[in-house]
Every structure is written in C-alpha cells, then in structure tokens.
C-alpha positions in Angstrom: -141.3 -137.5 46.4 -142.3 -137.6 42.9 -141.7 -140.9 41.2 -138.0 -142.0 41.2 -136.1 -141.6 37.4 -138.3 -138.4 37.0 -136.0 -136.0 34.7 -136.2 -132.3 34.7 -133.8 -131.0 31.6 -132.4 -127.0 31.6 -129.7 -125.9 29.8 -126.6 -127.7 30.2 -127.8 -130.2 32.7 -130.4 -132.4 33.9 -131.5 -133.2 37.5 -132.8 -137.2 37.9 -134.8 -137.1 41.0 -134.3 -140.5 43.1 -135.6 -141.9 46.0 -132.4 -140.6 48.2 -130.4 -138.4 45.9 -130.3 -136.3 42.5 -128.2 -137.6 39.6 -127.1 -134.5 37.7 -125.7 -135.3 34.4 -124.1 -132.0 32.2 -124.2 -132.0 29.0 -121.3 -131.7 26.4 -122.3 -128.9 23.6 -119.4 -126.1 22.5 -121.5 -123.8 24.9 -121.9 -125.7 28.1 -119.0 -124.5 30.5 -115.7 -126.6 30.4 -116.5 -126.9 34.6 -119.7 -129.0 33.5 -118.2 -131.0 30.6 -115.2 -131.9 33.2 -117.6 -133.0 35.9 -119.9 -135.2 33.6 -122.5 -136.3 35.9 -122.4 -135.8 39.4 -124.9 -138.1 42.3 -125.7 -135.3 44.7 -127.5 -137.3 48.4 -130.3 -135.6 49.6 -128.3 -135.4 53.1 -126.2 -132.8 51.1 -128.5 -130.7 50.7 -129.2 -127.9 52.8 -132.5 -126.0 50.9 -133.8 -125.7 47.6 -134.9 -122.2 46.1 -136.4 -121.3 42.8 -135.8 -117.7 41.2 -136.3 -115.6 38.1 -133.5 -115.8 35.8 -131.8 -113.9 32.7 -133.7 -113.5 29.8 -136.8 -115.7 30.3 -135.4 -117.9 32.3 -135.8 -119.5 35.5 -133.3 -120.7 37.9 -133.6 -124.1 40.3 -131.1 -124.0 42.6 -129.9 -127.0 45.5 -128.4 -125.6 48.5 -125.4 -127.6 49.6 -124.6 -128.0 53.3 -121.1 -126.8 54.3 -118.7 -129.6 54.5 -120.7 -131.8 52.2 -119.2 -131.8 48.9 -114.8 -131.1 48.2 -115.5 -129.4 45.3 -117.8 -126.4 46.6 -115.2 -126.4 49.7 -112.5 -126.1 47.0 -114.0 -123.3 45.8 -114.7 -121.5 48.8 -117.1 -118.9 47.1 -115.2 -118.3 43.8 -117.3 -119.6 41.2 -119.4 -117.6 38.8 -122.6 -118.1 38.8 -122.3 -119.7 35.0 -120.4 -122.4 36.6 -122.4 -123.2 39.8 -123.1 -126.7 39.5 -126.3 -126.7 41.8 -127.9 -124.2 39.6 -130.6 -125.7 36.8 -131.3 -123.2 34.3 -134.8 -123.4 33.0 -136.6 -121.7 30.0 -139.8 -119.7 31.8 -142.2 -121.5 30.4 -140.8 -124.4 32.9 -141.3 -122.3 36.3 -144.7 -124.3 37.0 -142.7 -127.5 36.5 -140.3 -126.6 38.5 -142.2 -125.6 41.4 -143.2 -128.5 41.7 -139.9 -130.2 41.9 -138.7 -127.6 44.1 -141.9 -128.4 46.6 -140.9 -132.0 46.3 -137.5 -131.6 47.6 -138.3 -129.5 50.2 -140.7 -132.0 51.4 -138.1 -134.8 51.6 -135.3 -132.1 53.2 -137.5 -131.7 55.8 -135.8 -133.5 58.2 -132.1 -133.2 56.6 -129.5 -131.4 59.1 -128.8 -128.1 57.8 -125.5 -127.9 59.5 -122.1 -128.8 58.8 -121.8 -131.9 57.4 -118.9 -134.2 59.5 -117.7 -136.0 56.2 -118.5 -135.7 52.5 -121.0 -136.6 51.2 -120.6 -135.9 47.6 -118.2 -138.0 45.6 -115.0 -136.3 44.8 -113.3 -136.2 41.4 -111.0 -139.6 40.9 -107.5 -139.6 40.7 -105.3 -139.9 38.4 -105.5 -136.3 37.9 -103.0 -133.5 36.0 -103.0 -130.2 34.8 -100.5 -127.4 33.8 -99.8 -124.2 35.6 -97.8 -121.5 34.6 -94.8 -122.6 36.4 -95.3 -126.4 36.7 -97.3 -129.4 36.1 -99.6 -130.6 39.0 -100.0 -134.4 39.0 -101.8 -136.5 41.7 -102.3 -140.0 42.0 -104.6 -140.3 45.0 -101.7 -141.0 47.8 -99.7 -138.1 46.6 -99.2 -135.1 44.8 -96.3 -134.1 42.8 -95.1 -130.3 41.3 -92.9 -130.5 38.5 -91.4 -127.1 37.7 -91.1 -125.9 33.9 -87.6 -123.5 33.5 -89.8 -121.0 31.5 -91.9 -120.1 34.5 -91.1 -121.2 37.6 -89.0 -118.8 40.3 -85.3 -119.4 41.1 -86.6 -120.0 44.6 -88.6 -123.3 43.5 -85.8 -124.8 41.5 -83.7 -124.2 44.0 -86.2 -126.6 46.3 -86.5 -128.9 43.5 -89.7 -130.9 42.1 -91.9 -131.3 45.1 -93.6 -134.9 46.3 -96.3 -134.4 48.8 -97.9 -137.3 51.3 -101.8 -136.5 51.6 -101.3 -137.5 55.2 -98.4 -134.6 55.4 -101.1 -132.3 54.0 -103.6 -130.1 56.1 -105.9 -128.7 53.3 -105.5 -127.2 49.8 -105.7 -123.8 49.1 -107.4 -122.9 45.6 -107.4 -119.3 44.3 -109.5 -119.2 40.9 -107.4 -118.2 37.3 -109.8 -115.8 36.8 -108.4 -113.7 39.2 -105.5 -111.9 40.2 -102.4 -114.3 42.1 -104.5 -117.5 41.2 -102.6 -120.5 42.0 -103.2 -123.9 44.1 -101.2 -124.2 47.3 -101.0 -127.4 49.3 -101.4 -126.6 53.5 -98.9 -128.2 55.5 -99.4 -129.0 59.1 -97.2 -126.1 59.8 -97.5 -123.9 56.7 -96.1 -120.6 56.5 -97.5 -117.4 54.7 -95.4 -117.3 51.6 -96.3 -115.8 48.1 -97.4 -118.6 45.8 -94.7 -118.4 43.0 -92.1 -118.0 45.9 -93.9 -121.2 47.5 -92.5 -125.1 46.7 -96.1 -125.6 47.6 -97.7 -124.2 45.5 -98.3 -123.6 41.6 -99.2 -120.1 39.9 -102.0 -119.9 37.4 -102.1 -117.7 34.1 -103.8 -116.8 31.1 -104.3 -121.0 29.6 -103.2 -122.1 32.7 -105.0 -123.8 35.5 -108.0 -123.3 34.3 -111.1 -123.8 36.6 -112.1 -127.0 34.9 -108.8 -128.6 35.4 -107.6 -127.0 38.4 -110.5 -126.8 40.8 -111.6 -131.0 40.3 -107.5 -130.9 41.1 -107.9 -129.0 44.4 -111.2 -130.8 45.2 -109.8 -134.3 44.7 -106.9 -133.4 46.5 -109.2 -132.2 49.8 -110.8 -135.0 49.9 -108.1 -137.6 50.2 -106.6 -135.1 52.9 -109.9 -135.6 55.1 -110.7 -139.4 54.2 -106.6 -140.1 54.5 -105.9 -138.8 58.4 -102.8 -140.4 60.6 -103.2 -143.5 59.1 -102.9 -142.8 55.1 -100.9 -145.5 52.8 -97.2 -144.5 52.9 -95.4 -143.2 49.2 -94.1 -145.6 47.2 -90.8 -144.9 45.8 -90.6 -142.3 43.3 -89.6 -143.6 39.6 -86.1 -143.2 38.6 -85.9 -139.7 36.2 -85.3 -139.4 32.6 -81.4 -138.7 32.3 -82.4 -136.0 29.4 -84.1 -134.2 31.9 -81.4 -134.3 34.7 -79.2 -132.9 32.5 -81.6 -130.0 31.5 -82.1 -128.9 35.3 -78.3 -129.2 35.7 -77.9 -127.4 32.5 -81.0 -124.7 33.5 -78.9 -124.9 37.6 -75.6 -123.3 35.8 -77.3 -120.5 34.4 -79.1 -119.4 37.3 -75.3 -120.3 38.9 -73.5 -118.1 36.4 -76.5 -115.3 36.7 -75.8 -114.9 40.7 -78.8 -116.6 41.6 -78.1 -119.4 43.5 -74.5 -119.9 45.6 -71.6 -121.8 44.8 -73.1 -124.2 47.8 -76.5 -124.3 46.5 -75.5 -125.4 43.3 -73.3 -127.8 44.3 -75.4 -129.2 46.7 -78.4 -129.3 44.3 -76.0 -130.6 41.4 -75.6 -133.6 43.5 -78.9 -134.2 44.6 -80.5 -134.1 40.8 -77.3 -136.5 40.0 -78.7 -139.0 42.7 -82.1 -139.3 41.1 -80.2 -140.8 37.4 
C-alpha cells in the first residue's frame, strides 16, 4: 500500500498505516473520550479487518471507518454492539476538507484486504488490554490479575445474597465467557459465565458486579471484560492453576463479621448461615 509510517490524523486519533497492520494511537486532550485515553494506542493486523468504508460525518466532517472481523478483537466481542458511536475505536474522524485524503487511504486498504477472510476469525487477533486490571462497581471492586478474577463486595451496596456467598475468586479456566452490559444503560453490570451458569439477576449474582452512576464506567469496565475474554479463550483446559489467596486484613474480617450480625439481627440471614459464614471469614485471619 502506501508507504509504510504514513500518518493520517482526525480528531482524537491517528491511524499509522504499516506494511501488515494499522497502529492507532488516541490522543489524551479533556475532550477525547475516556474509552480512547484508556486504550492509548492500539496495533490493529490487517487480518482483522473485515472492510473499510468512508462516509459523511457531523458538521463537516468525514468519517473513516475499519470493519473488524467477528472474533478478531476481545474488546469489540466485549461489547457486543453497545458502544456509541463517540467511542467506536475503528472510527477516524476527519475534518471535510480531508475526504480526498482519505479516499485514498481507504482505496489502499481495500486493496491490501483483498484477500483477507471476511469470516470469523478462530483466535484474536488484536491484542487485549494487560492485566493487572481493577475497577469499582456499585457493589464491589473487580480486580484481575491475568489467571484470576476476584469480587470484593462493599457493605454499602452489595445484596444480602452476595455477602452471604462471600468475596468471590474465579479461575479463567473455570470461566466460559464474560458477560458485559454497558453503565450507560439500564441493569449494567459485568457477569463472569460459568461452564454451567444459571440465569440469575446480576445484583442477586456472586458472579457478577452491578454498575451505577460513577461506577463501572465504559473505560474501566469494558478493557475489564475484554481482558478477561481473552484469557478465557487463550487459557482452555490447561490454564495455570490459582495461587493461594493472601491471608486478609484482620480490620476487615472483623467488619464483615461486624456488617454479618446486622444482617443476622435484621432477619436476613439464619442462625446457620451466620454461623457457618462467621467461621469461614474467621478461617481467612
């Protein structure tokens, strides 16, 4: 195609065009979405790529867009459609003045797609986000550390049914998929698939976290989800087993217990579930 390290700048981004691939790096301004800012640059293979279009945009403005191929990248999977267009990271915004520029980029990748399968991809392609990776929900903090994802719940938020399961440890190879509903919606939350998972609202779910207004936002959550998918796929049978999980802050035992008594005292949890869970958060000190 065109020569390789040829730069085509919009607004918030711009596409490097290489011999196999297109290096997208965002930029960081006050007014480039959080989603871009999170991702920073991102190397997209021209074996992800599924087509290329080019159309009018908003206010003077052109739009160059990359197609990915289904299956190709964890984060577009992640998002399963839910994205605004704002935060599409395969769209290039353009000033109108640019279109004939663009074209010709356009035709260029076309030209070297022409033989690219348009189908499913059978493995990513596209890098996913790296662990270590954590954000905040409404009703616990998300933490993943590329083997294995943890849920700790906060008292404020989380349901009686979830602190009567406890904090939650997940092996990737236990996992079958994530399921990522966006915070800009109604019932957003992430939910982790088991092998044998079973339809279950999300705040009633160990399983899963529940967004909010300031919590899980896209650009935290979504690189979460994406991150997490893609360790499911690459991990299969065979993944690493857990480690041990580190010995908990006494302080914090004793706030569960503490948080345990009331839901006890309230007539939300049995005389045998809170025994039972008394001595299993006493086991963890």
């Amino acid at each position: 195609m065109s020569r390789m390290g040829d730069v085509l700048a919009g607004f918030h981004a711009a596409w490097e065009f290489e011999s196999d691939s297109v290096l997208i790096r965002y930029e960081r301004g006050i007014r480039t979405p959080k989603l871009f800012q999170a991702l920073g640059e991102r190397r997209i293979p021209l074996a992800a790529i599924a087509g290329v279009t080019l159309t009018p945009g908003r206010r003077g403005t052109v739009v160059l867009r990359a197609e990915p191929r289904p299956g190709a990248d964890p984060l577009m999977e992640a998002a399963a459609g839910q994205l605004k267009e704002g935060c599409d990271p395969y769209r290039l915004v353009l000033p109108a003045e640019r279109e004939t520029l663009a074209e010709y980029y356009a035709d260029e990748l076309r030209a070297q797609l022409a033989d690219v399968d348009e189908g499913p991809a059978e493995r990513y392609l596209v890098a996913p986000p790296e662990a270590p990776m954590q954000f905040k929900a409404y009703d616990g903090k998300a933490s993943f550390d590329g083997r294995n994802v943890h849920f700790r719940w906060f008292w404020t938020g989380a349901s009686s049914a979830k602190w009567k399961a406890g904090d939650q440890s997940f092996r990737v190879a236990d996992l079958s998929g994530v399921e990522w509903r966006s915070p800009e919606v109604f019932e957003g939350h992430l939910r982790l698939l088991g092998r044998e998972s079973s339809p279950v609202q999300a705040d009633q779910d160990p399983a899963a976290v529940v967004f909010g207004v300031g919590y899980g936002p896209v650009h935290e959550s979504l690189p979460f989800a994406a991150g997490v998918l893609a360790a499911v796929r690459s991990a299969g049978p065979t993944a690493v087993p857990a480690t041990a999980a580190p010995r908990r802050d006494p302080a914090d035992i004793a706030d569960r217990i503490r948080h345990l008594g009331e839901l006890h005292q309230a007539g939300l949890v049995t005389d045998e579930e809170f025994s039972s869970k008394k001595a299993e958060l006493l086991a963890q000190l």
